[in-house]
OpenMM code with the backbone's topology and positions (N, CA, C; nanometers):
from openmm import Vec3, app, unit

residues = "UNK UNK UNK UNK UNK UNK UNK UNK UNK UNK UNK UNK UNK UNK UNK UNK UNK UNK UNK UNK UNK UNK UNK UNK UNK UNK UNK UNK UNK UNK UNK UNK UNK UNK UNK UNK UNK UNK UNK UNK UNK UNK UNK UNK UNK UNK UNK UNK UNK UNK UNK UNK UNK UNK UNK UNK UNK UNK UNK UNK UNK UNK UNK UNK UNK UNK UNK UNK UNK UNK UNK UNK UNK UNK UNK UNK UNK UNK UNK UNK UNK UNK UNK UNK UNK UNK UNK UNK UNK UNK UNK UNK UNK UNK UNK UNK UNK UNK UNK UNK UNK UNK UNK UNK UNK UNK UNK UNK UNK UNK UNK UNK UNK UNK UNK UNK UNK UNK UNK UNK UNK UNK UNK UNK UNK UNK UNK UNK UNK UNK UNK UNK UNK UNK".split()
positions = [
    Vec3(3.7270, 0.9267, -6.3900),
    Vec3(3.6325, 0.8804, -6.2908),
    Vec3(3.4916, 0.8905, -6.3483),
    Vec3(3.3997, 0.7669, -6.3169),
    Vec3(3.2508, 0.8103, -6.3720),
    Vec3(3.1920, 0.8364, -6.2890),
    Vec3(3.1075, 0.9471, -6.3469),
    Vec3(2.9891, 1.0161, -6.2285),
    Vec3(2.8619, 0.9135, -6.2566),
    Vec3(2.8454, 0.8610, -6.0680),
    Vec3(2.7510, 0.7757, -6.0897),
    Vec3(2.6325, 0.8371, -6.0005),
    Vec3(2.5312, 0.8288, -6.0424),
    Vec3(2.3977, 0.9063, -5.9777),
    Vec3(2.2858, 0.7569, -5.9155),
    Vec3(2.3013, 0.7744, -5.7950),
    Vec3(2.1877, 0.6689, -5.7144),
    Vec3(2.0552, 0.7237, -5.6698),
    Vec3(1.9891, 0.6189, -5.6867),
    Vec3(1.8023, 0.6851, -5.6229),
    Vec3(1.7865, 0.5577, -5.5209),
    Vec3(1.7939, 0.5829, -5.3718),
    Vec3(1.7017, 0.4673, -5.3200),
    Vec3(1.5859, 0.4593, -5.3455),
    Vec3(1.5580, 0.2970, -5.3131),
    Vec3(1.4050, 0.2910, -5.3296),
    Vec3(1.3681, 0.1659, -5.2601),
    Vec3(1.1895, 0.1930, -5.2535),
    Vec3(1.1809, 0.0359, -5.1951),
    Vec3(1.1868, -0.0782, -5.2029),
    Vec3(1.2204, -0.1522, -5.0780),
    Vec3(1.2683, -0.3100, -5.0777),
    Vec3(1.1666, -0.3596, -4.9510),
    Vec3(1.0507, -0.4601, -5.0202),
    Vec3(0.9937, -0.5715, -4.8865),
    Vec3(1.0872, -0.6192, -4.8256),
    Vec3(1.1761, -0.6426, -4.6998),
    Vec3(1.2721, -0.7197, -4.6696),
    Vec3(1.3059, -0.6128, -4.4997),
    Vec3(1.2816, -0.7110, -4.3904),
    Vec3(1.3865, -0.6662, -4.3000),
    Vec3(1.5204, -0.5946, -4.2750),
    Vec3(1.5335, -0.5396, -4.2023),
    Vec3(1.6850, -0.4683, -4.1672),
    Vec3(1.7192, -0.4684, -4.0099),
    Vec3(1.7885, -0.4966, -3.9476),
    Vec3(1.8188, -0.5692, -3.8370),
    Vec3(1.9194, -0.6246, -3.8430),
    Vec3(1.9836, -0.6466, -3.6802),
    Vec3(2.1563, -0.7211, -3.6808),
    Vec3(2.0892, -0.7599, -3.4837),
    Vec3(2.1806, -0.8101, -3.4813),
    Vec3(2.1759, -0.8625, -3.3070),
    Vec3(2.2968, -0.8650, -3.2604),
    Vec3(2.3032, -0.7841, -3.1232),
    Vec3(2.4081, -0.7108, -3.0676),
    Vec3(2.3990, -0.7400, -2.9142),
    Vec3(2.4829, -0.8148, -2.8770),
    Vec3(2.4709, -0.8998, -2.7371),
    Vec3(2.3259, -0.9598, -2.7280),
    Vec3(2.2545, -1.0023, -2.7768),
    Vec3(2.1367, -1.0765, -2.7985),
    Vec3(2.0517, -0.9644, -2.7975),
    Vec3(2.0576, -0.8700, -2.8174),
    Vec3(1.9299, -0.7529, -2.8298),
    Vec3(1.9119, -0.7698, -3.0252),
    Vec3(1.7752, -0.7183, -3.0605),
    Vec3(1.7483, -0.6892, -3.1918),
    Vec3(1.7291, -0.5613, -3.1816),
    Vec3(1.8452, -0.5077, -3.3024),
    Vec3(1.8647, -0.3449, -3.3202),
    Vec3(1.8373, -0.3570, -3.4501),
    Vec3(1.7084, -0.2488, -3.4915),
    Vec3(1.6526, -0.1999, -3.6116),
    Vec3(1.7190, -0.1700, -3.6924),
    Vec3(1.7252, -0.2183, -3.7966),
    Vec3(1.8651, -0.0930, -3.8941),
    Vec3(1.8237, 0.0242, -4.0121),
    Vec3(1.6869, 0.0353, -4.0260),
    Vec3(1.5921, 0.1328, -4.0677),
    Vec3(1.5423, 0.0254, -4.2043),
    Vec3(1.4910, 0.1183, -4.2488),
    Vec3(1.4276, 0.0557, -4.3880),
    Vec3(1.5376, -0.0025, -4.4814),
    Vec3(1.4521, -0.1196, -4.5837),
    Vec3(1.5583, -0.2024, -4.6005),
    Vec3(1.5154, -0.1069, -4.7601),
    Vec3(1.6297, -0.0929, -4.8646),
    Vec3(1.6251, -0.0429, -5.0358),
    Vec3(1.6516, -0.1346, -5.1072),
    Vec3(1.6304, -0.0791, -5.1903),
    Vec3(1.7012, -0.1524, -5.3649),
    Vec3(1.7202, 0.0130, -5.3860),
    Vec3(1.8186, 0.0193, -5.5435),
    Vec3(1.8826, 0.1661, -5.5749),
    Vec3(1.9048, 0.1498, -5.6855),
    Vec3(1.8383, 0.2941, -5.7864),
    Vec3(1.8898, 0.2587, -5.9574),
    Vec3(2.0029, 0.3315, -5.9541),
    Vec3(2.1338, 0.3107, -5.9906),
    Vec3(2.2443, 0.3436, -6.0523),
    Vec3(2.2289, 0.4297, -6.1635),
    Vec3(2.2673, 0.5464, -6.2277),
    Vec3(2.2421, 0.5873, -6.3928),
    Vec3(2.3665, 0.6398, -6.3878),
    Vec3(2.4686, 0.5571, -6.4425),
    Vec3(2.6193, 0.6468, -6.5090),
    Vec3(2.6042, 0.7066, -6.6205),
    Vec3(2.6840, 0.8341, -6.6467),
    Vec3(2.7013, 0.9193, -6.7884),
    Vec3(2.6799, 0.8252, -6.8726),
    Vec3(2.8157, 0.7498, -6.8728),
    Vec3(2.8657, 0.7030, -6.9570),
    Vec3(2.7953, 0.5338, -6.9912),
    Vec3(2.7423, 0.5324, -6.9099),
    Vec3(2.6671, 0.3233, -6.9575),
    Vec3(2.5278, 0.3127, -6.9239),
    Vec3(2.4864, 0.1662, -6.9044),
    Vec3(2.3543, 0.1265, -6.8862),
    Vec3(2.3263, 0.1856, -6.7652),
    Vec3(2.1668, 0.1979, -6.7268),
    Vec3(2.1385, 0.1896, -6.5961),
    Vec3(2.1127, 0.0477, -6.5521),
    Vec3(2.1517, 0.1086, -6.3797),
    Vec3(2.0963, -0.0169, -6.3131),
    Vec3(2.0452, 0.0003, -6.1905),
    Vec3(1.8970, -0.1316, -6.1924),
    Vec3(1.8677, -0.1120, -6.0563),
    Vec3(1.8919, -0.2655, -5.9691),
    Vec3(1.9315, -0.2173, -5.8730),
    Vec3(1.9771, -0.3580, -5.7761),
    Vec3(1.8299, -0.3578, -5.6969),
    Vec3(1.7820, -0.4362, -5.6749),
    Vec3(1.6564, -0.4684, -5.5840),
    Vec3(1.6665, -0.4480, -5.4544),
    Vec3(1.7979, -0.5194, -5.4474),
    Vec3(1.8141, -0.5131, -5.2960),
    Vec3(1.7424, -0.6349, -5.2377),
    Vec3(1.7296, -0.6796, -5.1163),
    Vec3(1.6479, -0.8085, -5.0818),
    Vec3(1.5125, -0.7834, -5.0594),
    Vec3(1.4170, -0.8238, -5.1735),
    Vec3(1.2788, -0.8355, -5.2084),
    Vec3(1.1838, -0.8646, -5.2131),
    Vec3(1.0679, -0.8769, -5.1746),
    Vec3(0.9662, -0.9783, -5.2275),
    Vec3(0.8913, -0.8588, -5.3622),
    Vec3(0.8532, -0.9099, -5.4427),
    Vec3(0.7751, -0.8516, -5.5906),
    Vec3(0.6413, -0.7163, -5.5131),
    Vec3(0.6698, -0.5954, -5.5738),
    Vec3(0.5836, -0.5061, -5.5112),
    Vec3(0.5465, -0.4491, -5.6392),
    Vec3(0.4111, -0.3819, -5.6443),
    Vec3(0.3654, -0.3104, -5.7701),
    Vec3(0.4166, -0.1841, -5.7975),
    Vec3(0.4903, -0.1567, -5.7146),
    Vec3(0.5221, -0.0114, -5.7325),
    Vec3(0.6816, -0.0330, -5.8184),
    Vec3(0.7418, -0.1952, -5.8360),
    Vec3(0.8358, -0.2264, -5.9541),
    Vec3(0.8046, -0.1565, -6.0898),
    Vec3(0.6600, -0.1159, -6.1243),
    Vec3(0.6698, -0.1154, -6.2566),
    Vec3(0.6466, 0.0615, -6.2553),
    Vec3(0.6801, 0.1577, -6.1851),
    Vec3(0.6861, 0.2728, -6.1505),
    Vec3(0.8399, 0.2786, -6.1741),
    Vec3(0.9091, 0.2307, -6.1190),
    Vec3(1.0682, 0.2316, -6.1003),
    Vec3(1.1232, 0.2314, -6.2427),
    Vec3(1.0113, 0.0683, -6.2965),
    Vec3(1.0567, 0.0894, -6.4479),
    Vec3(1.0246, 0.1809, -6.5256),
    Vec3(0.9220, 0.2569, -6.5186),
    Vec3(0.8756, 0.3666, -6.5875),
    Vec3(0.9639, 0.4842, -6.5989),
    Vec3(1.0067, 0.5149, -6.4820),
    Vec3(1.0815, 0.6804, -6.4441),
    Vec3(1.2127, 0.6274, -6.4866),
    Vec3(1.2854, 0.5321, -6.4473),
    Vec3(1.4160, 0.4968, -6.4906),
    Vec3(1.4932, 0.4060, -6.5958),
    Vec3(1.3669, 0.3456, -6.6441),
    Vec3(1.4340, 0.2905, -6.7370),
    Vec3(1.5465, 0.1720, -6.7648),
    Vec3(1.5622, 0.0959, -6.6276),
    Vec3(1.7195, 0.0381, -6.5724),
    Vec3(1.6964, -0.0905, -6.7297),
    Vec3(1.8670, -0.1011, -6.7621),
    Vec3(1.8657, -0.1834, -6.8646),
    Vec3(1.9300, -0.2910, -6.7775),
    Vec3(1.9608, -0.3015, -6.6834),
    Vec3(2.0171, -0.4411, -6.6050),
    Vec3(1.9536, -0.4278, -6.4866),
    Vec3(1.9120, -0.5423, -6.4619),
    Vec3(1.8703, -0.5727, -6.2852),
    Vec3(1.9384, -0.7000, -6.2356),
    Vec3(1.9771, -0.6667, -6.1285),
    Vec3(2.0171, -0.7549, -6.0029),
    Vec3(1.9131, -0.7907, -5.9422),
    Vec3(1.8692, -0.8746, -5.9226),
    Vec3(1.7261, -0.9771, -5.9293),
    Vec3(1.7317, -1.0694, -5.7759),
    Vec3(1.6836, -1.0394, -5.6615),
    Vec3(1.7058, -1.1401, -5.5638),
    Vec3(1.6395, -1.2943, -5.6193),
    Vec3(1.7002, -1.3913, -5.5792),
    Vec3(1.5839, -1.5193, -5.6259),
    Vec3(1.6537, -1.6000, -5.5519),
    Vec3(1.6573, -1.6004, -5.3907),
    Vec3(1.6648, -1.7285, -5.2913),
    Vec3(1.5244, -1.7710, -5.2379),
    Vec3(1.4256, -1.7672, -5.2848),
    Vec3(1.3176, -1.7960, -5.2025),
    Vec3(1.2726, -1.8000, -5.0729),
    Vec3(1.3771, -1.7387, -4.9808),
    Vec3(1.3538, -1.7227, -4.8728),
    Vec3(1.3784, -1.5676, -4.8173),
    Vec3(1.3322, -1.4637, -4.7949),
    Vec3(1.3448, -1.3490, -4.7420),
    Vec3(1.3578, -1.2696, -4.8874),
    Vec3(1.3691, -1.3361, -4.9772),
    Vec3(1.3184, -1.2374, -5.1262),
    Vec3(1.2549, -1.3245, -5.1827),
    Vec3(1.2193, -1.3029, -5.3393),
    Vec3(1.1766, -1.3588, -5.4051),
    Vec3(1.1956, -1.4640, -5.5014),
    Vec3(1.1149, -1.5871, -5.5217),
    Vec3(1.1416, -1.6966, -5.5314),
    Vec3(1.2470, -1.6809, -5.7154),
    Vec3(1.2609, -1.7920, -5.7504),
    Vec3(1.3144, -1.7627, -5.8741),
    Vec3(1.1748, -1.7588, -5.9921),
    Vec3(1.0333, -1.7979, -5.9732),
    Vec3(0.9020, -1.7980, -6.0619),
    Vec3(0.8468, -1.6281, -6.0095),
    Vec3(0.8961, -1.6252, -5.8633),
    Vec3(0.8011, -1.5070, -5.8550),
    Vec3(0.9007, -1.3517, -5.9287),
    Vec3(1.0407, -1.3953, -5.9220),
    Vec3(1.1689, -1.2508, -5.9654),
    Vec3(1.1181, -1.2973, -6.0925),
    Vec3(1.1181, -1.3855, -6.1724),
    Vec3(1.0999, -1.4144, -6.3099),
    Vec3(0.9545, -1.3162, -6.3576),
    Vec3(0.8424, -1.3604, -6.2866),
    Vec3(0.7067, -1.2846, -6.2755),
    Vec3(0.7504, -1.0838, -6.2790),
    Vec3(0.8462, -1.0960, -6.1734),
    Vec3(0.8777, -0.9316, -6.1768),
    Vec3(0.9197, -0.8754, -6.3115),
    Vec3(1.0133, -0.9147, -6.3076),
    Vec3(1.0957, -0.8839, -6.4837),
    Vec3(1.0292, -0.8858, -6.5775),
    Vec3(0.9707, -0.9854, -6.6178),
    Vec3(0.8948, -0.9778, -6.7006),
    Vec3(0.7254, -0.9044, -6.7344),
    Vec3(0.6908, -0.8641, -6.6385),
    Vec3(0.6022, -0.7915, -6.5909),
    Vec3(0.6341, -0.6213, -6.5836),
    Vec3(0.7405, -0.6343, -6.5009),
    Vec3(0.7635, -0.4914, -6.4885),
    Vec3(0.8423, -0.3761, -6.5950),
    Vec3(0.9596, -0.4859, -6.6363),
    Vec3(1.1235, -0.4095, -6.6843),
    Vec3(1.1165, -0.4596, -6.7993),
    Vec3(1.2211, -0.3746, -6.9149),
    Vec3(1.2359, -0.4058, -6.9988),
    Vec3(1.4394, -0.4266, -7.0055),
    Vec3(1.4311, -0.5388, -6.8671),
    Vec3(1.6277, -0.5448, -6.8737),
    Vec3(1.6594, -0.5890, -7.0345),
    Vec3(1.8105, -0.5472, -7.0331),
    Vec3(1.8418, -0.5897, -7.1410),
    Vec3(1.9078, -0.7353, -7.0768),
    Vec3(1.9540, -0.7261, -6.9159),
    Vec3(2.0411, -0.8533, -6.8648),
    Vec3(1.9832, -0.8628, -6.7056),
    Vec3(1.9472, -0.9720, -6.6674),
    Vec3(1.9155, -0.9652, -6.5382),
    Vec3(1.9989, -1.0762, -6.5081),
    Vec3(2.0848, -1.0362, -6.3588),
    Vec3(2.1693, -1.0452, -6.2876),
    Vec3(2.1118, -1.1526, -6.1678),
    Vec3(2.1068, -1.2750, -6.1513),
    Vec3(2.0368, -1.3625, -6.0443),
    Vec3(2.1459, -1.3345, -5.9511),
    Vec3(2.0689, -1.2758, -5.7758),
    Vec3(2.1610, -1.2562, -5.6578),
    Vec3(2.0794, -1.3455, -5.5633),
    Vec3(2.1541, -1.3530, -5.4348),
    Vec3(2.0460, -1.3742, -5.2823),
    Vec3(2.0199, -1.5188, -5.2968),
    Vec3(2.1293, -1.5879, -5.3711),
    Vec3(2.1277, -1.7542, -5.3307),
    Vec3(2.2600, -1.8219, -5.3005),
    Vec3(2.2061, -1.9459, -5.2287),
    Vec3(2.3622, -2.0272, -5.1842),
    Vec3(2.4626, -1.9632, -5.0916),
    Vec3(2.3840, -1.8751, -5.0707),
    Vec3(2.4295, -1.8002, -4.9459),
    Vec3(2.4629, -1.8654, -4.8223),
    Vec3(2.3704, -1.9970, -4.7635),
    Vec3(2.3112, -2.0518, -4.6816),
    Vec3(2.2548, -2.1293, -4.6703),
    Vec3(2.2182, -2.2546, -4.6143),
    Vec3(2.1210, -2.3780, -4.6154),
    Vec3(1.9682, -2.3237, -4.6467),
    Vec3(1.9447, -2.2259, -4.6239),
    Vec3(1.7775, -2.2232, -4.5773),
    Vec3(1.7570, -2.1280, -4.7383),
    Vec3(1.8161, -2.0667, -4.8462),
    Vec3(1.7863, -2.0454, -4.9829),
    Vec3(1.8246, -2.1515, -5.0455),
    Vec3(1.7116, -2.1188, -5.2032),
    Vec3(1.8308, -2.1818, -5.2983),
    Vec3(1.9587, -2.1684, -5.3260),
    Vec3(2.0298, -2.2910, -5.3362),
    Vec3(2.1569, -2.3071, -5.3947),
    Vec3(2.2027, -2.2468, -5.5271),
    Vec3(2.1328, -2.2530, -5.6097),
    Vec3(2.1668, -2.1671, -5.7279),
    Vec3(2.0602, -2.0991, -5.7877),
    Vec3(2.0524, -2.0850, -5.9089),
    Vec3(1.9520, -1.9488, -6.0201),
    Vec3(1.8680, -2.0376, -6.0521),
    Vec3(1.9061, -2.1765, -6.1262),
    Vec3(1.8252, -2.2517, -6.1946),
    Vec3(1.6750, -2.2298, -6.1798),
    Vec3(1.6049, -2.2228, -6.0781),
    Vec3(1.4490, -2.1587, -6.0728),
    Vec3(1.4468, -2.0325, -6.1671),
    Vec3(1.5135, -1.9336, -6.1433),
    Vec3(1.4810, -1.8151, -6.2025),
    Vec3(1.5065, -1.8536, -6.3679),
    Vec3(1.6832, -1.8882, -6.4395),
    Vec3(1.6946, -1.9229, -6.5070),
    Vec3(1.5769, -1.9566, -6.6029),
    Vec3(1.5351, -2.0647, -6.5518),
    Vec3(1.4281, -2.1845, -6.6230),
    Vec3(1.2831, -2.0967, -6.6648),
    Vec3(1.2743, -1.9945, -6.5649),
    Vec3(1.0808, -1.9466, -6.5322),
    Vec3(1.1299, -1.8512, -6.6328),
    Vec3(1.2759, -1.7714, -6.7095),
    Vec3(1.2903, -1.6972, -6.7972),
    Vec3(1.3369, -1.7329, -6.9223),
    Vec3(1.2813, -1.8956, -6.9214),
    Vec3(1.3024, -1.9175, -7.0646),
    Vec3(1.2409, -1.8581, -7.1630),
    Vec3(1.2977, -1.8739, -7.2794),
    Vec3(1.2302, -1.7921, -7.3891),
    Vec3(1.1579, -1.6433, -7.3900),
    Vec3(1.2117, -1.5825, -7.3162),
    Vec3(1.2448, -1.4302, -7.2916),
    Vec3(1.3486, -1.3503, -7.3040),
    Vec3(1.3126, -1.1846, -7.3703),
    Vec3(1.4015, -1.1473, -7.4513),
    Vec3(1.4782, -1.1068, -7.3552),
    Vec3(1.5241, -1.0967, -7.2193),
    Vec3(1.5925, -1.0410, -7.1260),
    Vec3(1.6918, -1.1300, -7.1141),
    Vec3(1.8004, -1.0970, -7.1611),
    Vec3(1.9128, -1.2736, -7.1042),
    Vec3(1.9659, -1.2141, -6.9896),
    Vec3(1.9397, -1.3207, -6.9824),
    Vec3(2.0136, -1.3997, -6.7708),
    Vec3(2.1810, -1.4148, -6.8093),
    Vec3(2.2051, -1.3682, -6.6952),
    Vec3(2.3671, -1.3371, -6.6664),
    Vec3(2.3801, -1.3916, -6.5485),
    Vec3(2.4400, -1.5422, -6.5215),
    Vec3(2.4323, -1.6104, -6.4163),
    Vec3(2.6312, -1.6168, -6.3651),
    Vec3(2.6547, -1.5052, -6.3032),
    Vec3(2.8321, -1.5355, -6.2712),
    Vec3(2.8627, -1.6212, -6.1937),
    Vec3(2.9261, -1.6634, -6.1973),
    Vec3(3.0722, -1.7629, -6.1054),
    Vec3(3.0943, -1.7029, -6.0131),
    Vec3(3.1424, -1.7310, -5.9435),
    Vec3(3.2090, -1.6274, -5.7543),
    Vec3(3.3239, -1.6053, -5.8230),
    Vec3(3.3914, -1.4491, -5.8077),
    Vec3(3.4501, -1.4275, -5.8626),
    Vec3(3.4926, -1.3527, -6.0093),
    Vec3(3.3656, -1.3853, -6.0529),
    Vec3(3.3648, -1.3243, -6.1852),
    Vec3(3.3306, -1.2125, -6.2151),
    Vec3(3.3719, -1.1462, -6.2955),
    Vec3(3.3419, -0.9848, -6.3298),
    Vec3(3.2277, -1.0142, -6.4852),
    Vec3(3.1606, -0.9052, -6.4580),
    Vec3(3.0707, -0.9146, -6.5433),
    Vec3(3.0273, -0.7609, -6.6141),
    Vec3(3.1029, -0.7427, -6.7413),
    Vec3(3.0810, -0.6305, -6.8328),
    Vec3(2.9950, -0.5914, -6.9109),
    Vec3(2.9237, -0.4444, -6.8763),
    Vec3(2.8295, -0.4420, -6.9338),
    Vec3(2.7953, -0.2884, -7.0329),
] * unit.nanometer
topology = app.Topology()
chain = topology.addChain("A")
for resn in residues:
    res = topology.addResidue(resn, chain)
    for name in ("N", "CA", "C"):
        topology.addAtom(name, app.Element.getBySymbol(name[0]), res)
């Protein structure tokens, strides 16, 4: 079994559900770095918009993969997650999440993709379904 060690942290983004038409709070919304013994770290964002206190997160932890929101709607766009990463982290793989979910995001990565061309961080864009080793 691997011992996996989590840190919440902050996420710009709502938390909320609706329950017979009432809106019930669901507390603060996270992102969380992962650090196993044994592999990379990682931090998942969680649903985002770009905050300065990203490049703090990168400082203390170090995450070599991020899970990157980029639907442009209730996180961050795929120019503005591209802006984060590259600004903040030094991923070795960033993980595009938080699209095609729904009519009202993007359908796929291609924004983020594209705004991380020619950057040393490669994009890891999965299939539904796909497992992704790291």
């Amino acid at each position: 079994m691997r011992h996996l060690q989590g840190k919440p942290h902050q996420a710009l983004h709502s938390s909320g559900t609706v329950v017979n038409g009432q809106s019930i709070y669901l507390g603060s919304a996270n992102g969380i770095v992962v650090s196993p013994k044994d592999g990379p770290s990682l931090y998942h964002m969680g649903d985002t918009d770009i905050f300065s206190d990203m490049g703090l997160i990168a400082e203390i932890y170090a995450p070599k993969i991020g899970v990157v929101p980029v639907g442009d709607r209730f996180t961050m766009s795929g120019k503005t997650a591209a802006l984060a990463v590259r600004r903040f982290f030094t991923f070795e793989t960033a993980v595009p999440c938080h699209y095609g979910t729904f009519d009202l995001l993007d359908q796929d990565a291609s924004h983020f993709v594209a705004a991380m061309e020619g950057h040393s961080t490669k994009v890891a864009v999965p299939r539904i379904g796909e497992a992704l080793l790291f």
